[in-house]
N, C-alpha and C positions, 0 to 999 in steps of 0.2 A: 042450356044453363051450365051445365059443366064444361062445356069449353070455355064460356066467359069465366068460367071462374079456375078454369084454367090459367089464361088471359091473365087475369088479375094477380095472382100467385106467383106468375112467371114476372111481371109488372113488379111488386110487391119487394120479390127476389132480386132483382137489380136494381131498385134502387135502394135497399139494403147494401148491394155488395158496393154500388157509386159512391152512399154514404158513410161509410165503416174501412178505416186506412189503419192497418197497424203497422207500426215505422218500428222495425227492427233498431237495437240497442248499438249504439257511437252511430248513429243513421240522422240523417236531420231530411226532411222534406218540405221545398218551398211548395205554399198553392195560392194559385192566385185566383178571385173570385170576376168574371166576366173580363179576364182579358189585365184584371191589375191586381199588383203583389197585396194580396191577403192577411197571410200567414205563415210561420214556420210549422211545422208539427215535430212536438215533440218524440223520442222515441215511448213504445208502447199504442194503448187503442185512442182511436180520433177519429171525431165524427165530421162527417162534409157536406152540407148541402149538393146531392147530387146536378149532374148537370148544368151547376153553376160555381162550384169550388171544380178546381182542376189541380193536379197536383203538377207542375212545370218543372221541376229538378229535386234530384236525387243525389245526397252529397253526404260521403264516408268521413268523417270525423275522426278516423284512427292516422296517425304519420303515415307519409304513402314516401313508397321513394321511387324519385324520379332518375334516370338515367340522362344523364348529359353529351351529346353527339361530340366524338374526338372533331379536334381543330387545330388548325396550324396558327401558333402564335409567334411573333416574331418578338424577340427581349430590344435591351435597348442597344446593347453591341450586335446589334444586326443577324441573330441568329434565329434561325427557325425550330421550333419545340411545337412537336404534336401533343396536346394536351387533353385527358376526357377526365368525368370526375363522375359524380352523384351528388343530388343532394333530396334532403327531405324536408319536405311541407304536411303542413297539418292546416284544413281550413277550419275558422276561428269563426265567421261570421256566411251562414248559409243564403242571406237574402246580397252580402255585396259580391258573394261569389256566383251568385246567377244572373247578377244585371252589371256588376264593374266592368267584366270583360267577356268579352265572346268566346276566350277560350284561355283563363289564366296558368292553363300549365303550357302550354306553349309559349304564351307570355313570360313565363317565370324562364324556362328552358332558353328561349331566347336573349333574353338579359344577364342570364348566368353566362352565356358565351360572350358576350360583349365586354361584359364587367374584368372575366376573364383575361380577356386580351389587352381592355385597358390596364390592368393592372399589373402583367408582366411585360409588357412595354416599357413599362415605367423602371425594371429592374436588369442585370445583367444577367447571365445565362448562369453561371456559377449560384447566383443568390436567391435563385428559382428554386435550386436542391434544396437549398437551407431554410428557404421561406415559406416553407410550405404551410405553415400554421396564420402566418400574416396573410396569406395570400389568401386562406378559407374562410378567415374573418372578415378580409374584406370585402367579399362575394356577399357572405351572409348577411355585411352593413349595406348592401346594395340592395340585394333584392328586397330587404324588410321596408324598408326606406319606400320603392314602388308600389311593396304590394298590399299596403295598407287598403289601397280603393277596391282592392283582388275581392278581399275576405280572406287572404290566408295568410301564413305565415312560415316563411322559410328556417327551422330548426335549426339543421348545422350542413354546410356542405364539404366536399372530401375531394382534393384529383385522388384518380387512381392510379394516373401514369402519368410520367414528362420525358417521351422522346424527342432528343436530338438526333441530327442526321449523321450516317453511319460512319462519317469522315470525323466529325466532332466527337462521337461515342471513341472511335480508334484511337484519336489522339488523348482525349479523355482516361481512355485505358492504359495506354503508353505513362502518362502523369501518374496515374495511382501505381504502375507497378515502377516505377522510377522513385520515387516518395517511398515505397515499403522498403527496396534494395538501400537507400540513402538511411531510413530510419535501423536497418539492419548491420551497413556497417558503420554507426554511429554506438549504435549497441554491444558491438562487438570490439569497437577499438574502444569503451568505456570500461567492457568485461573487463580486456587487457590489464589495460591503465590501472583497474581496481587490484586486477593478479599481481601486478608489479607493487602498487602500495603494499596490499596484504604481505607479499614476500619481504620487501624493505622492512614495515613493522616489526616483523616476526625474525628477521636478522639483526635487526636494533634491538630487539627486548631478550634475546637469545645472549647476544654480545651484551648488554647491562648484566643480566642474571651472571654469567661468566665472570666478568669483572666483580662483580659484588663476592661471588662465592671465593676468588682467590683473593679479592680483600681479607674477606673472611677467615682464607686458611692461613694468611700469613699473621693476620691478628692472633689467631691461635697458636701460631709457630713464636710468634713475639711473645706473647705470655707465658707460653710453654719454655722456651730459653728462660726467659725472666726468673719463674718460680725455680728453674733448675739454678740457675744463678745463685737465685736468693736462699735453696737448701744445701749449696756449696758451703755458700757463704754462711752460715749459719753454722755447718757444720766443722768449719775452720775454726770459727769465732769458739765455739764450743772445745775444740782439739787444744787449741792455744791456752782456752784460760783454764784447761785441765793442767795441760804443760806447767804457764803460769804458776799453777797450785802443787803441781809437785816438785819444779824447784825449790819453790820454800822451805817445802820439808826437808830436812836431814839428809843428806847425801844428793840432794835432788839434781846439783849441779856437777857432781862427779856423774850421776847417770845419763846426764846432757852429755856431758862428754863424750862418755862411753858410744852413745847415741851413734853420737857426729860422727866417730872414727868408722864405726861400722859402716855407715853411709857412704862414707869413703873408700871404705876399702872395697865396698861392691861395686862404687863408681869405677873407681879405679881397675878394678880387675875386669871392666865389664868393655873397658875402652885399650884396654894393656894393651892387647893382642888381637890387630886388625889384618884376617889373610897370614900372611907368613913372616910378620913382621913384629917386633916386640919393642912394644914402646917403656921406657924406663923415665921415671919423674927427672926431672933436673936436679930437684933437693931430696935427695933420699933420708937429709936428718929429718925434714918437718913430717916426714911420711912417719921413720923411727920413733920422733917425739911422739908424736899422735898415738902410735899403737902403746908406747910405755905407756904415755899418762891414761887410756885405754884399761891397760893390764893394769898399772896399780889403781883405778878406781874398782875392777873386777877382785882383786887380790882385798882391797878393803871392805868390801861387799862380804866377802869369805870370813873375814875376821871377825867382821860385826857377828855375823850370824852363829860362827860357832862360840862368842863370849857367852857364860851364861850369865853373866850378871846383864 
């Protein structure tokens, strides 16, 4: 009895563990019940007819990334580009990814190289650098487009590298450092070009300041003559009509006289005697006249002042 019921326990015990599946979380498990697709199981516990539920595939639900084998692709100007990339897929539907294809990443892997090739065939070797964005999208519109009947779905793909062959790389090289040295002295003859304006500028606005400042000073020199002019002249006008005012008075034109003679006689004595020579007037009366009518405006002058009346 104890060993039947041993027997029975151990019996009991597997087909508990046949019927009792727990499917780990982003996990999806196809079972198929005698040989046809059953069920998916979801993640968490799940019960199975043992013996007759079988579980046939096990399929990770998180993005997986697939590496992509380098290949030589040839552009459309006939040159040859080693190409590899990645891309990543996430399956979408667990029952077409167990029965659409017999092995859909190899399937995927395979059509990312094809697509690939068809697609930089299509371009020239230069627009392959530049294209790299066109080129990923249209991998990615390729493989989605296939692998609807997969069950997955290809996210985003990537190259990771594009060699050309070492001849094309050299010459390649040759061009970018040809293109820097041109871009350099383009740069350098602009610097120039800019030093030379800046100098022009700066010798044209130097040479304007210049010119304005001796505008300037001779405007000041003009008004400064002017107002000196015009305190001459002011003070003539002024001297005159003093004069003027003392003619009038009494004696005013015997001390005109007086005046004149002395003016004379300093002219005169001041040009007489030039070096060793003595110069003598022509008319010696108008000289005599001059100092008498002189003397007696002075001699009248004397009389006025000692009358006491």
């Amino acid at each position: 009895m104890d060993i039947v019921a041993l027997v029975l326990l151990a019996v009991i015990a597997i087909v508990i563990a046949k019927g009792v599946r727990v499917v780990p979380q982003q996990n999806a498990w196809v079972v198929e019940r005698l040989g046809r697709f059953h069920a998916v199981l979801a993640p968490g516990l799940n019960l199975v007819i043992p013996f007759i539920d079988n579980v046939a595939y096990k399929h990770s639900l998180k993005e997986v990334p697939l590496d992509v084998p380098s290949q030589v692709c040839i552009t459309r100007d006939n040159t040859q580009l080693a190409v590899d990339g990645v891309l990543y897929f996430q399956v979408t539907d667990p029952k077409m990814a167990s029965y659409g294809s017999s092995d859909y990443i190899g399937a995927i892997t395979q059509l990312a190289q094809t697509t690939l090739r068809s697609l930089i065939g299509r371009m020239e070797m230069d627009r392959t650098f530049e294209e790299r964005e066109e080129i990923n999208r249209g991998v990615v519109m390729a493989l989605n487009e296939a692998s609807v009947n997969w069950g997955v779905k290809v996210l985003r793909y990537e190259i990771k590298d594009l060699t050309p062959p070492k001849d094309i790389l050299t010459a390649m090289q040759r061009q970018i450092t040809a293109e820097r040295e041109k871009r350099a002295l383009i740069a350098s003859s602009e610097g120039r070009m800019q030093e030379q304006i800046n100098l022009a500028s700066g010798e044209r606005e130097a040479a304007i300041q210049q010119s304005e400042g001796d505008k300037q000073a001779a405007i000041n020199v003009a008004l400064g003559e002017a107002e000196a002019i015009k305190a001459i002249a002011a003070a003539n006008a002024e001297a005159i009509a003093r004069v003027a005012l003392a003619i009038e008075k009494p004696g005013g034109m015997q001390a005109v006289n007086l005046k004149v003679a002395e003016k004379y006689v300093e002219a005169f004595s001041g040009i007489a005697r030039t070096g060793n020579t003595l110069i003598v007037p022509s008319n010696m009366a108008d000289l005599a006249t001059l100092i008498a009518g002189a003397m007696s405006v002075v001699k009248a002058q004397q009389a006025g002042s000692s009358d006491p009346s």
